[in-house]
C-alpha positions in Angstrom: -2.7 -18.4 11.0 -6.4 -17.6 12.3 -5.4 -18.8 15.8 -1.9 -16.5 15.6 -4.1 -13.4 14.4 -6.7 -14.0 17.7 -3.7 -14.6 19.8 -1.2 -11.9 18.7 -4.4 -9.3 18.7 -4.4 -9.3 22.7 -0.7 -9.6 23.4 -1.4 -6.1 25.5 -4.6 -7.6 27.3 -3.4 -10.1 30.1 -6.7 -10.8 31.0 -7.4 -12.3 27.7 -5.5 -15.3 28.3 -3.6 -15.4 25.0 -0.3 -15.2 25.2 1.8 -16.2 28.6 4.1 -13.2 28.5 1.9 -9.8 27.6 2.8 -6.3 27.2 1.8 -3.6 28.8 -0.9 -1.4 27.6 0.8 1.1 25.0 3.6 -0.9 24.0 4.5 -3.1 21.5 5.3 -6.3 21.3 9.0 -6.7 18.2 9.0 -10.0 16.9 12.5 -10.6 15.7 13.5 -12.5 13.0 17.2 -13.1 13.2 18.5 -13.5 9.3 15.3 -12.5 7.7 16.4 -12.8 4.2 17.5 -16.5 4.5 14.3 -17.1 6.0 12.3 -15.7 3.0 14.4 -17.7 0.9 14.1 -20.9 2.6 10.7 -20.6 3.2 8.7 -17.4 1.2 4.8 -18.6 1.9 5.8 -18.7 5.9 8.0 -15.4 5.2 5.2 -13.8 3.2 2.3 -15.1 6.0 4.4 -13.8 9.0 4.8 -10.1 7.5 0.9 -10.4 6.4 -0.5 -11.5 9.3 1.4 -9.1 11.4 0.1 -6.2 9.3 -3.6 -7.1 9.6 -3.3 -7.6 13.3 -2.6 -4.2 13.8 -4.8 -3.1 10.8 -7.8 -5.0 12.5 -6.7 -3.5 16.2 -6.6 0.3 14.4 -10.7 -0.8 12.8 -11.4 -1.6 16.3 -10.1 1.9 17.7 -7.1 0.6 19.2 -3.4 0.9 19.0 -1.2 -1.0 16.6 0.7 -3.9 19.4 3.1 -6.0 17.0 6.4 -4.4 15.2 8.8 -6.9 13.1 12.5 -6.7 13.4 13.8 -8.2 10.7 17.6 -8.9 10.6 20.2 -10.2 8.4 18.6 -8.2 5.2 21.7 -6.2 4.4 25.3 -8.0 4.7 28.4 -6.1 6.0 
């Protein structure tokens, strides 16, 4: 998960090499997560790590003086 965190911190930087499909500067990249609560009950570490690490990459981005860059869309929590 150390190499997601360094990669998903620069999703806005395209110089940076990380990721093949950046943003632009000031947006945010949604991660979306079709079915959400299956996935946390199939697999909770991965659930848990995926919510975790997306938080710290924008709490280490906001230490750093920059804007928060990753949002989580997580579907599927709430059954019609």
């Amino acid at each position: 998960m150390d190499a997601w965190i360094d990669c998903m911190s620069y999703v806005d930087d395209p110089h940076a090499g990380m990721i093949a499909a950046p943003v632009a500067k000031g947006s945010m990249m949604t991660l979306r997560i079709d079915d959400a609560a299956d996935f946390q009950r199939r697999c909770p570490e991965q659930s848990r790590a995926l919510i975790e690490c997306t938080a710290f990459v924008n709490y280490r981005r906001i230490e750093a003086g920059r804007e928060p860059v990753l949002t989580l869309l997580l579907g599927g929590w709430f059954k019609r």
